[in-house]
One Martini backbone bead per residue (centre of mass of N, CA, C, O) as a GRO file, in nm:
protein
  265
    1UNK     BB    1  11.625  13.544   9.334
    2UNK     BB    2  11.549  13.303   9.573
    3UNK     BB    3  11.481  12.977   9.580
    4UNK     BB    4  11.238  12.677   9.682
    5UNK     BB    5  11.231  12.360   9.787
    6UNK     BB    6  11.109  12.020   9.890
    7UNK     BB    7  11.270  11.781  10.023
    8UNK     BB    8  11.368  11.471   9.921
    9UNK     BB    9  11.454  11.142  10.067
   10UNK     BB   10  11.639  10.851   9.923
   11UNK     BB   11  11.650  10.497  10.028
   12UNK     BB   12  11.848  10.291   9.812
   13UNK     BB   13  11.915  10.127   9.514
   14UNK     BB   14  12.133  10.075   9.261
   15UNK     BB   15  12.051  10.115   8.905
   16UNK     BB   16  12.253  10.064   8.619
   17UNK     BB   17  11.994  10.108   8.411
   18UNK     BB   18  11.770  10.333   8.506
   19UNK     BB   19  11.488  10.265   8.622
   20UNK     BB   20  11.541  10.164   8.940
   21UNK     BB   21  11.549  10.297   9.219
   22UNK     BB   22  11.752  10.547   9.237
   23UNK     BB   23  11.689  10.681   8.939
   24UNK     BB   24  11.357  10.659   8.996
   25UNK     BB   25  11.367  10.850   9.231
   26UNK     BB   26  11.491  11.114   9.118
   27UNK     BB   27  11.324  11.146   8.846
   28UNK     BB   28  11.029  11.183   9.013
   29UNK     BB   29  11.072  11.380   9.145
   30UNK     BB   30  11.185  11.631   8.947
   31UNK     BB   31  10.885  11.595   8.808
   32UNK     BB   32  10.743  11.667   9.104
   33UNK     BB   33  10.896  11.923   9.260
   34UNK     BB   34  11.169  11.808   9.397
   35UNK     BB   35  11.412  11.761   9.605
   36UNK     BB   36  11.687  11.512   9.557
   37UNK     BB   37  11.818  11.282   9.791
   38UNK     BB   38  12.049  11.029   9.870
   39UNK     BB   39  12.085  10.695   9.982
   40UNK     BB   40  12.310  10.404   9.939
   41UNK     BB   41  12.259  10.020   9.994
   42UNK     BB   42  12.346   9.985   9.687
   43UNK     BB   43  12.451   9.784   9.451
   44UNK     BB   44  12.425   9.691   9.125
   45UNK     BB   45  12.393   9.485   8.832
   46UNK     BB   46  12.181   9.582   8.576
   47UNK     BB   47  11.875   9.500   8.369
   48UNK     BB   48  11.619   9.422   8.230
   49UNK     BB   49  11.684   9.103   8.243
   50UNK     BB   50  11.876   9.174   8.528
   51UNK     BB   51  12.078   9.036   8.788
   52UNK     BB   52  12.419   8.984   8.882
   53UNK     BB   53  12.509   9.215   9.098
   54UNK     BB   54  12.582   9.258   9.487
   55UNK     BB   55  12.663   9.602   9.689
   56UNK     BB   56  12.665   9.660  10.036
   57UNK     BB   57  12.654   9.903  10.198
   58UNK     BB   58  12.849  10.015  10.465
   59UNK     BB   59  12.664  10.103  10.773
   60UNK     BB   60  12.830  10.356  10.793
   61UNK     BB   61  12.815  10.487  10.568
   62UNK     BB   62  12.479  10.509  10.540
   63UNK     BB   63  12.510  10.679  10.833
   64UNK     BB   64  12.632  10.928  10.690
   65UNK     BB   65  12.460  11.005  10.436
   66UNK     BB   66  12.233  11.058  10.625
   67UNK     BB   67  12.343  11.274  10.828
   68UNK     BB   68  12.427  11.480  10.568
   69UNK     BB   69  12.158  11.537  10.469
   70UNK     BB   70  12.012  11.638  10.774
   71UNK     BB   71  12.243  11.865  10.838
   72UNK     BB   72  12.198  12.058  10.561
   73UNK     BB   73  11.889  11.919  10.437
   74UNK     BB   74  11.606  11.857  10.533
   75UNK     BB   75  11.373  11.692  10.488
   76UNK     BB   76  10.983  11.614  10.437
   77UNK     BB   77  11.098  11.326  10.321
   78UNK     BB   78  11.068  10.971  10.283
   79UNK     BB   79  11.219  10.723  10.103
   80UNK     BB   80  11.218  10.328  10.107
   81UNK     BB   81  11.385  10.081  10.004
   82UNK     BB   82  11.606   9.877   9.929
   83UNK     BB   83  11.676   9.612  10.215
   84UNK     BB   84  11.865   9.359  10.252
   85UNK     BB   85  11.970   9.401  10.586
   86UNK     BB   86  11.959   9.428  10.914
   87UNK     BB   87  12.187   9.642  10.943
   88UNK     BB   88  12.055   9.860  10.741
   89UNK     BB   89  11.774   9.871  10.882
   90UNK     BB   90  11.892   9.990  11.154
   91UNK     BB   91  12.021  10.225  11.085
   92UNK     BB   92  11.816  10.355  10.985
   93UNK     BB   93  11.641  10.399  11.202
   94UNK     BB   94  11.829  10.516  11.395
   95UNK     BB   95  11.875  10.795  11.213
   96UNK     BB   96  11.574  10.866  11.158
   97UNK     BB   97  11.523  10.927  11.476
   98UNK     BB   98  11.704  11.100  11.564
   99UNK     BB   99  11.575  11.328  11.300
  100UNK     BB  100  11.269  11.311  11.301
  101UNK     BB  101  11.131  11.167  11.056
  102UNK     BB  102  10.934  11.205  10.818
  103UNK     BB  103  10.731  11.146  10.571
  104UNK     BB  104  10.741  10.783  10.549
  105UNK     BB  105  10.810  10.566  10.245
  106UNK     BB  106  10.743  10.229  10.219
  107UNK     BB  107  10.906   9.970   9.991
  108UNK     BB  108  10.873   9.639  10.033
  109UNK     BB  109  11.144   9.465   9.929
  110UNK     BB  110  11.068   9.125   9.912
  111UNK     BB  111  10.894   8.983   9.625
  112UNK     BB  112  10.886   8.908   9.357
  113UNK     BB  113  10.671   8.842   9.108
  114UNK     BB  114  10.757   8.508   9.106
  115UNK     BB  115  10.797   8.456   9.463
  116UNK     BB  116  11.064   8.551   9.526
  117UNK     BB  117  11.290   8.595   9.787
  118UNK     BB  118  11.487   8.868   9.858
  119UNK     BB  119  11.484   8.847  10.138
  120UNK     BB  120  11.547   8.744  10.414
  121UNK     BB  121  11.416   8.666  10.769
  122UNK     BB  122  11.595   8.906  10.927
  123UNK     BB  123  11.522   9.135  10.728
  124UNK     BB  124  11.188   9.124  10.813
  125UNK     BB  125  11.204   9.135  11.095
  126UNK     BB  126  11.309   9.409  11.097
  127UNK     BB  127  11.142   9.576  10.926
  128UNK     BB  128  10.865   9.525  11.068
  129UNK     BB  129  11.003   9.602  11.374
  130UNK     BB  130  11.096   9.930  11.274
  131UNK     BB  131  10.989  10.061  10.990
  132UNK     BB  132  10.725  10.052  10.996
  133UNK     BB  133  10.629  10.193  11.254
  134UNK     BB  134  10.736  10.476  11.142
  135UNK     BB  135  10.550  10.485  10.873
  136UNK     BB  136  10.311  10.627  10.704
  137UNK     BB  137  10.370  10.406  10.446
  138UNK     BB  138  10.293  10.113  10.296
  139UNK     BB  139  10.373   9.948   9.952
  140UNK     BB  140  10.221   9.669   9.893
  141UNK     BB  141  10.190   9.395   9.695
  142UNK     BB  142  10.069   9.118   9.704
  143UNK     BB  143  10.284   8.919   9.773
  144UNK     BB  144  10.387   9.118  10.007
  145UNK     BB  145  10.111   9.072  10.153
  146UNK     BB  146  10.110   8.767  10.191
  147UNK     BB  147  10.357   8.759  10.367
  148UNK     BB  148  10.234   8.932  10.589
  149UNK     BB  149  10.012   8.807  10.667
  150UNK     BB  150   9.948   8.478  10.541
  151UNK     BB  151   9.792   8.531  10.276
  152UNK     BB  152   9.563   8.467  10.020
  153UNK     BB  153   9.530   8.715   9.687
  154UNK     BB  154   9.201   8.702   9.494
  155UNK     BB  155   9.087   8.979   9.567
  156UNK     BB  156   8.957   9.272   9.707
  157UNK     BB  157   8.865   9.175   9.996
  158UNK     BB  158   9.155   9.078  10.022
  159UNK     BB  159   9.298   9.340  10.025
  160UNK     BB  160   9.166   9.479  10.253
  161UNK     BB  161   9.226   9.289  10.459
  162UNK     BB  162   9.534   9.307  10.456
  163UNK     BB  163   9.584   9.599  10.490
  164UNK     BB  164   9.441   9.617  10.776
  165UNK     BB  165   9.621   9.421  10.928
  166UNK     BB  166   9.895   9.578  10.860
  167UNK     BB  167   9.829   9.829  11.010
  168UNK     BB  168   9.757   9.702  11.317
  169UNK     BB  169   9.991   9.590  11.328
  170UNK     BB  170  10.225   9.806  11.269
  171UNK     BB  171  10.134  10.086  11.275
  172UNK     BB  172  10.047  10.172  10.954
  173UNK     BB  173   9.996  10.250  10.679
  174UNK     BB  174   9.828  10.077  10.404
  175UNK     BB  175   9.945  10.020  10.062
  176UNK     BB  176   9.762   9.808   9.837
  177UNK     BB  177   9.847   9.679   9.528
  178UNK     BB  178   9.694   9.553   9.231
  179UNK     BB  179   9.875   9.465   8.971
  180UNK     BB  180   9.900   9.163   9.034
  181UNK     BB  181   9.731   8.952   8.891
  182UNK     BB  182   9.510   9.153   8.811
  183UNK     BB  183   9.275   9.315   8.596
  184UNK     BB  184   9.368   9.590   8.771
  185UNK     BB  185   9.517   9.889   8.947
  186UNK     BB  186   9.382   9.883   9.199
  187UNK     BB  187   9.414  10.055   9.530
  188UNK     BB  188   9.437  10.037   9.881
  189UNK     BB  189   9.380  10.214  10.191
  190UNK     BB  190   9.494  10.153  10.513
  191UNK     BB  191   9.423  10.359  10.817
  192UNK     BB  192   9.469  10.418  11.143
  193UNK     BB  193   9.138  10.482  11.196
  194UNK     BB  194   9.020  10.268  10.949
  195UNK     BB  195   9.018  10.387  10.673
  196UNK     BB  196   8.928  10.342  10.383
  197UNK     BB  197   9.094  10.366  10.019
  198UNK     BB  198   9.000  10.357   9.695
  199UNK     BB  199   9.205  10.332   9.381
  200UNK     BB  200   9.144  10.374   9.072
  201UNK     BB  201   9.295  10.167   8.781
  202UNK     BB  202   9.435  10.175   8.489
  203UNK     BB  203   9.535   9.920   8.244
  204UNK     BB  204   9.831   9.911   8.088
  205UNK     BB  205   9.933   9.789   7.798
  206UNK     BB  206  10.275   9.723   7.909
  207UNK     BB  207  10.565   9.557   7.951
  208UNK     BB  208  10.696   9.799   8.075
  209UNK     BB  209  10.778   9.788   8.459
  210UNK     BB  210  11.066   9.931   8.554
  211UNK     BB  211  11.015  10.066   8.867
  212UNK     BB  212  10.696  10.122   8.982
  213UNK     BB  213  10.740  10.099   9.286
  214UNK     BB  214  10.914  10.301   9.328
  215UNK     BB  215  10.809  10.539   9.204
  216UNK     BB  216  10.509  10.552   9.372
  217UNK     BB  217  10.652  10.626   9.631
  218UNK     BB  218  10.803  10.886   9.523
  219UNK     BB  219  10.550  11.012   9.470
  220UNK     BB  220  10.407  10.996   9.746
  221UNK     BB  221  10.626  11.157   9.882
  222UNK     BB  222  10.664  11.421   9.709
  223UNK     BB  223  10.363  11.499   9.779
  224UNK     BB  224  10.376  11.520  10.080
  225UNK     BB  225  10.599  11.761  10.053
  226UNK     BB  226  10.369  11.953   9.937
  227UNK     BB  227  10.138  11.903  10.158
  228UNK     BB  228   9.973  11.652  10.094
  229UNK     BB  229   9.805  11.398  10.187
  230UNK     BB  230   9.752  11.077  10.130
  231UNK     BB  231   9.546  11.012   9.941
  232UNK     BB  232   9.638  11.246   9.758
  233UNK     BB  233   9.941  11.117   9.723
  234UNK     BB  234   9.816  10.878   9.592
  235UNK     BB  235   9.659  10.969   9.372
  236UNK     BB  236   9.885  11.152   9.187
  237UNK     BB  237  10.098  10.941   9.171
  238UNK     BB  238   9.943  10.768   8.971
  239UNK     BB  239   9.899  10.943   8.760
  240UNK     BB  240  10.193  10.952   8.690
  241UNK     BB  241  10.226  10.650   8.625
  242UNK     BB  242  10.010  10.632   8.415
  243UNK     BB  243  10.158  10.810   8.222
  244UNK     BB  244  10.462  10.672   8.213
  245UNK     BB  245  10.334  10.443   8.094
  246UNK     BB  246  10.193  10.553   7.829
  247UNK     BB  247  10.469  10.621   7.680
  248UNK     BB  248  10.575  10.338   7.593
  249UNK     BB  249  10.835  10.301   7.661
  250UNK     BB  250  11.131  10.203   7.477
  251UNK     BB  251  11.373   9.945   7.620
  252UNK     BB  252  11.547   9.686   7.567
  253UNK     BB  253  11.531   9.300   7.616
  254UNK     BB  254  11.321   9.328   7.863
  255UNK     BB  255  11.194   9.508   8.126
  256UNK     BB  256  11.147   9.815   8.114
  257UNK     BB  257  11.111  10.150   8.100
  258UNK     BB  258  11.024  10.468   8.165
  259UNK     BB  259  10.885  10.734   8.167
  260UNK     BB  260  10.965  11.011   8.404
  261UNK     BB  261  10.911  11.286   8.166
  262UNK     BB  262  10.637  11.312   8.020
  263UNK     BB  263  10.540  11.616   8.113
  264UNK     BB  264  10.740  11.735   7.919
  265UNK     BB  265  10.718  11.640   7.618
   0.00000   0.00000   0.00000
């Protein structure tokens, strides 16, 4: 007898240490019950200590790769990770469009924990100017939320307020992470009709948190392909990513990564 999954394609940079990027999103599908496949925007070096080297996929390949998954298993779900330049975020708008890709998580990956911006300034407008507006939900980080806003976040008051400006400045779904800077896990969500939903998290003291926002997308977009709704796949998600924390993997020199197969141990 044959069996089938729901599937999701993960557009995203490959991690050669194998805690975020592709490497996370692809254990996060699989421990959530879904079919994943890839599309491949760079390659890295890297490992918990930092990245040595980046090689940008040439737009054609990648939109091949994207063409090669839509022609032969169509996604019912699509999450885009690191998107390091315009030409690369132009195609892929261009190639989702075609395919008419729906339940679309954006995990906006524009400034470091430290502060410093990973993506250009022509790359950040490409990314607002065209995924943002495709995507059923964006997940910014407090930085990456402050970048986007132009504005600074010291509470809960100013996470809600820079959603909703994300939220209706884009037309999608905005869900601000409070992990950055901030003394819980809580994070809210603002929806196009207005809706506000706080989802409280408790904060896990490890060290290890390579991939986390990865994960957490990876796992909201797999959750949207299960049929749940965007409050309940970003509900699942936490609890998942939750886990993956609590399960305490020790790996590396620097911060590591998670255990993300926790939930079968």
């Amino acid at each position: 007898m044959s069996t089938t999954l729901p599937a999701v394609l993960a557009i995203s940079g490959s991690d050669s240490s194998g805690g975020a990027g592709m490497q996370a999103d692809l254990k996060t599908m699989l421990a959530c019950g879904v079919f994943g496949m890839s599309a491949i925007t760079a390659l890295t070096a890297q490992n918990t200590t930092g990245v040595r080297s980046i090689q940008d996929t040439k737009p054609d390949i990648l939109a091949d790769e994207i063409d090669m998954v839509f022609e032969d298993i169509p996604p019912v779900a699509v999450k885009i990770g690191m998107v390091s330049s315009a030409d690369i975020i132009n195609v892929i708008a261009d190639r989702l469009t075609a395919h008419h890709a729906t339940n679309i998580v954006l995990d906006p990956v524009m400034v470091a924990t430290s502060g410093a911006k990973l993506i250009s300034d022509d790359a950040i407008a490409a990314l607002t100017g065209r995924l943002f507006g495709m995507a059923t939900v964006v997940t910014p980080n407090i930085p990456e939320a402050e970048a986007l806003t132009d504005t600074l976040i010291h509470d809960q008051e100013d996470m809600e307020t820079a959603a909703r400006r994300i939220s209706e400045q884009y037309g999608c779904a905005a869900l601000v992470k409070g992990g950055h800077g901030t003394e819980d896990a809580n994070d809210v969500l603002a929806e196009l009709d207005g809706t506000v939903t706080w989802f409280d998290g408790v904060r896990i003291n490890n060290p290890n948190t390579h991939g986390t926002g990865c994960t957490l997308s990876s796992a909201i977009a797999s959750y949207l392909a299960l049929g749940d709704t965007l409050p309940k796949a970003i509900k699942h998600a936490k609890k998942y990513l939750t886990g993956a924390l609590k399960a305490q993997l020790d790996l590396g020199h620097g911060s590591g990564p998670m255990d993300h197969f926790w939930k079968y141990r």
